[in-house]
C-alpha positions in Angstrom: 5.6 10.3 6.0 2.1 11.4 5.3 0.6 8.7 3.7 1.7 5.6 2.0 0.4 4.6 -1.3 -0.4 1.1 -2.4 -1.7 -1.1 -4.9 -4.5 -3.4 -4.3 -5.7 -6.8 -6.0 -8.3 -5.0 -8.4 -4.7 -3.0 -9.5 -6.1 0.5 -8.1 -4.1 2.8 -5.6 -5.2 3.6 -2.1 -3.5 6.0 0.0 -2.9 5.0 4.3 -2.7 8.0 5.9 0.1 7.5 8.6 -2.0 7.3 11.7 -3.6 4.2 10.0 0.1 2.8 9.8 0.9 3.9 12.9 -2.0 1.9 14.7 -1.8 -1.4 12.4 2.3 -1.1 13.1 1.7 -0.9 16.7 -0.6 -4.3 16.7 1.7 -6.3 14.8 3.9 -9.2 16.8 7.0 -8.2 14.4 8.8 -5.4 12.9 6.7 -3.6 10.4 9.8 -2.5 7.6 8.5 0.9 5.2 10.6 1.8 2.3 11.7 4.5 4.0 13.6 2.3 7.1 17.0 0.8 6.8 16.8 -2.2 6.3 14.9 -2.2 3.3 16.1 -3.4 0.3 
C-alpha cells in the first residue's frame, strides 16, 4: 500500500500516505481493518 484514498465530509478526496496509517494504526486500542485485510467485507 502506498497511500489510501478517502473521502471527506466536504465530498473531496485526500490521499494518507501509509506511514500516516501506519502511526494512527499503531495508537488505536483495536484492530484497524483496510480493504485490503481479510476480514473485510
Amino acid at each position: 500500500m502506498s497511500g489510501l484514498q478517502s473521502k471527506v465530509h466536504t465530498n473531496g478526496k485526500i490521499t494518507l500516505q501509509e506511514g500516516t496509517i501506519r502511526k494512527f494504526k499503531a495508537n488505536l486500542r483495536h484492530e484497524l481493518i483496510l480493504s485490503e485485510d481479510a476480514g473485510y467485507r
